[in-house]
N, C-alpha and C positions, 0 to 999 in steps of 0.2 A: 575416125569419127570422134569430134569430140565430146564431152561427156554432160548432161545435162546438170544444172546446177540445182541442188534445193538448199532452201538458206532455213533454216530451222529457227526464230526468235523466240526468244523465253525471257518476260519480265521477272522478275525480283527483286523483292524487299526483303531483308533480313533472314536467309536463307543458304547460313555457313554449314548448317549439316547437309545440305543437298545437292549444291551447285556441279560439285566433282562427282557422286556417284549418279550424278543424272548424265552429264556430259559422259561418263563412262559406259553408262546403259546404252545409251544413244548412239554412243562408236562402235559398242558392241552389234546392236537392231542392223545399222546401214552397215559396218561394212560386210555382215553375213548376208544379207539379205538383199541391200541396195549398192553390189559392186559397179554397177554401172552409170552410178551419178556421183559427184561431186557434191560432198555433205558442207554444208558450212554451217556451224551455231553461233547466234548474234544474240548475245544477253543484253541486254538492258536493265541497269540497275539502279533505282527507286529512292538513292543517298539510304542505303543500308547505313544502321548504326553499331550490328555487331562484324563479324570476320568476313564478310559476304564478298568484298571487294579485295579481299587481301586473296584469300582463296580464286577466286577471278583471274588475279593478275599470275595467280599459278600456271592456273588452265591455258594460258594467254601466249606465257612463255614458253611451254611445252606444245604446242598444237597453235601452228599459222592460222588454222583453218577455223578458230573460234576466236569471234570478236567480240568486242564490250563498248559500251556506250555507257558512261557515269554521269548521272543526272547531278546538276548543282544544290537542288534540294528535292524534297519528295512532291512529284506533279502529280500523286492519283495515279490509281489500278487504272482509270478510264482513257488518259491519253496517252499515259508512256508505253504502254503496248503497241499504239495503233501510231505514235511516232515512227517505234523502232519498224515496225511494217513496211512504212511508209518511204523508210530506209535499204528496205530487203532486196537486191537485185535478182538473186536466184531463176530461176524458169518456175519455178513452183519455189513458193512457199510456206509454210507451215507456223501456225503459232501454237504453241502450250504454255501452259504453266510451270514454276521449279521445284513442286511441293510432290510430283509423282502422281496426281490426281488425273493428269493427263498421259495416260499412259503413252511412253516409249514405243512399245512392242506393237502398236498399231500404225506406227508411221509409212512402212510397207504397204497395209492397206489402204492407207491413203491414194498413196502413190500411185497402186494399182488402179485404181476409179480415177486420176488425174490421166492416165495412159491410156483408160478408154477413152477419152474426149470432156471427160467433165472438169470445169473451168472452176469449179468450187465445190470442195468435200467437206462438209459439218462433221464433227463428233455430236450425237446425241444419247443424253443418257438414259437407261432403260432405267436405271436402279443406283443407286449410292446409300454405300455405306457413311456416308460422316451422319452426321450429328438429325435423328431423323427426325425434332422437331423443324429445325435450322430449314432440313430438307424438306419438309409439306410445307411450312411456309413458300419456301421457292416456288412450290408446285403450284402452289396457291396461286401466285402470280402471274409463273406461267400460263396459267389455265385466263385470268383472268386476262392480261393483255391480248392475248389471242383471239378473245371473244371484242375488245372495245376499242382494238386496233384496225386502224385507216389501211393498214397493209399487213397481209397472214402473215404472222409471226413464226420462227422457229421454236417448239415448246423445249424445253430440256436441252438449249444449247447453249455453250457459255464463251464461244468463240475460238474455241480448242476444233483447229480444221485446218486445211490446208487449200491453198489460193493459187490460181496462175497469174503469171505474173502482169497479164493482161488487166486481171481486177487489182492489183496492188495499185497499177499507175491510178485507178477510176478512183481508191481509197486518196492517196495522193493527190488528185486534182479538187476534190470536193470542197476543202479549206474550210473544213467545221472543226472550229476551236474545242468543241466538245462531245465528240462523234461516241454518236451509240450502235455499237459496231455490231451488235445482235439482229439490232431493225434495220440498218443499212445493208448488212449480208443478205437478208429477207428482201429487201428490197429492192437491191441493184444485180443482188447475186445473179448471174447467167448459167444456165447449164450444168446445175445444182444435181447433187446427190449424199444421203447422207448414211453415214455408218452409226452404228448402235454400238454403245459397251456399258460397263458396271465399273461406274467413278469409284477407286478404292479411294481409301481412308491416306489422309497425308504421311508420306514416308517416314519427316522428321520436322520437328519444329512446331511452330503455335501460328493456328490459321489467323489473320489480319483481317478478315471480313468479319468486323462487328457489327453492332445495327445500324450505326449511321450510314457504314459503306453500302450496305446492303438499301440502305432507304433512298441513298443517294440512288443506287441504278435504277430501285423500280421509281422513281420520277423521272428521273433522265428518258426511260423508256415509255412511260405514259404519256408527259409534255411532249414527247420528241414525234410520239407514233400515235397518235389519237385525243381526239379534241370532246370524249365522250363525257369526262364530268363536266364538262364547262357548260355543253351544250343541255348537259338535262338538267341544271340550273334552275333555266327557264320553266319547264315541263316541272320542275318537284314547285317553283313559286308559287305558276298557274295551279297544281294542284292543292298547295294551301290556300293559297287567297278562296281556294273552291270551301274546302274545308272550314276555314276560319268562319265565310259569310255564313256558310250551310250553319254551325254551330254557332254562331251569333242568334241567328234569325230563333233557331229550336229551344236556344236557353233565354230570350226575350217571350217567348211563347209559353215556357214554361214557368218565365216570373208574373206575366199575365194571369195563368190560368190559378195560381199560389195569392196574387191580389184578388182575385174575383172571389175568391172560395174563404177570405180571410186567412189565409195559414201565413205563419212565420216565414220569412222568406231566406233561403237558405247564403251561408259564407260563399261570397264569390273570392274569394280569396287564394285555397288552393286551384282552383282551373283555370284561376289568372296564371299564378306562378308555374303550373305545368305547362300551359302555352306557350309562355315568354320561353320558359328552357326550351322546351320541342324548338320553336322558331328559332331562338340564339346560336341553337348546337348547328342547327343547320344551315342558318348562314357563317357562321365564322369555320364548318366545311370548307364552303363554295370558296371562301374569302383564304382560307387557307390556299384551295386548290387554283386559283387564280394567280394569287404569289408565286407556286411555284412555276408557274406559265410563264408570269413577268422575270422571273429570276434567269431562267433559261434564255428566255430574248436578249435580258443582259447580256449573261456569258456571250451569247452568241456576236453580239455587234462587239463588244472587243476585240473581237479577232488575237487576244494572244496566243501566244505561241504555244505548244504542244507542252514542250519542255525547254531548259535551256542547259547547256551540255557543261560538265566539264572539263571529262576527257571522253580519247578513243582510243582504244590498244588494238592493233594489226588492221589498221583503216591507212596504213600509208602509201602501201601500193597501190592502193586505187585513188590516191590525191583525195579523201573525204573528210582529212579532217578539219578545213573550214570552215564547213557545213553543218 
């Protein structure tokens, strides 16, 4: 009987202290645990600027069974993951990360809910140790796309899960130049089930999600999965235009009632100026949150390409490295 294949992908970026004691953990998890499949690890690398690639072509030459894909420059945490997926032949698939955040030692469990019949297994995290400003903010958003999304989102998932290879092709066919793979698992996912753990803290190295990456996803995930700030636009205008008249009408009434009685009549000056601000701030919001709507329709009609390759190490047995 031959033996099922899972293809294990792991992006990274600059991540020479980890790539060898991760692939080592990982040989260690499957082969005690998973004698009966055929493990494959497919890196995908991000044009690392420190040892990351050198170390790579270690693992490469030691071990058939781990492959590499070298990005020609750095495309984003967002597509070069969901490239190399896209690339994954396996029977089941699995994505983590190289920093250990994604724990190894669950991969088993995965495994085990793919052999009951489930077609998609989430990581979700109960609790993480990093950085636990960094982390409420997440939660924050979490919480919040879940409530103003078009489709129930998964809270506390970060795509650290494993796939049959029946949704990898669905991943594959889609041809979104800038897929939000969170909303799409939520989405399209079939036959869903998910596992809980406690994100530890990164093994070695310095995490790359600063705030623009991080701002990047939560709009890529709002634009992408929910049309709720556009929409209550309308609803906050309607509600000033209410406001403005109503306060027009009550401080014309009250400069009335200031002429009839003789009294000085008071500086309209500051309730001008607080107006104009309240009003300003809140349309150059909308006009913000509009931009990044149009921004995204851009990307999207482009249609460029994921990544573009430069190399591939042990892809030649299978004829892929034209591809």
């Amino acid at each position: 009987m031959d033996k099922k294949k899972l293809t294990i992908v792991i992006g990274c970026y600059n991540e020479e202290e980890n790539v060898i004691p991760l692939v080592d953990e990982i040989r260690k998890v499957t082969d005690e645990k998973l004698p009966n499949y055929l493990t494959e690890i497919m890196f995908i690398d991000n044009c690392s600027q420190d040892s990351t690639r050198d170390k790579l072509r270690i693992i490469c030459a030691r071990d058939k069974h781990v492959k590499c894909i070298f990005n020609a420059k750095n495309f984003g945490h967002i597509r070069s993951p969901y490239y190399a997926l896209t690339h994954a032949d396996g029977d089941l698939v699995m994505l983590m990360c190289a920093d250990f955040q994604d724990p190894p030692e669950l991969i088993p469990e995965f495994v085990k809910k793919w052999e009951e019949g489930y077609k998609v297994v989430v990581g979700v995290k109960t609790k993480s140790k990093t950085n636990p400003f960094v982390n409420s903010i997440r939660n924050l958003y979490y919480r919040i796309i879940h409530k103003v999304s078009d489709v129930e989102q998964i809270q506390n998932y970060t795509g650290y899960g494993l796939y049959d290879q029946s949704f990898i092709k669905v991943l594959a066919s889609l041809e979104d130049p800038y897929p939000y793979m969170r909303g799409i698992v939520a989405e399209l996912g079939y036959k869903m089930t998910k596992i809980e753990y406690v994100q530890p803290q990164r093994r070695a190295g310095k995490s790359h999600n600063n705030f623009m990456i991080l701002y990047d996803m939560a709009m890529l995930g709002i634009t992408s999965y929910t049309n709720f700030f556009v929409r209550t636009a309308t609803f906050v205008a309607a509600a000033l235009g209410f406001l403005t008249f109503g306060g027009f009408v009550t401080y014309m009434v009250f400069l009335i009632i200031r002429l009839v009685q003789y009294e000085a009549l008071p500086s309209i000056l500051w309730p001008i100026l607080i107006a104009i601000g309240l009003v300003g701030t809140i349309i150059l919001f909308y006009i913000g949150m509009v931009g990044e709507y149009v921004n995204q329709i851009n990307t999207r009609t482009m249609k460029r390409p994921y990544v573009i390759e430069e190399e591939r190490i042990n892809f030649d047995d299978e004829g892929k490295d034209s591809k």
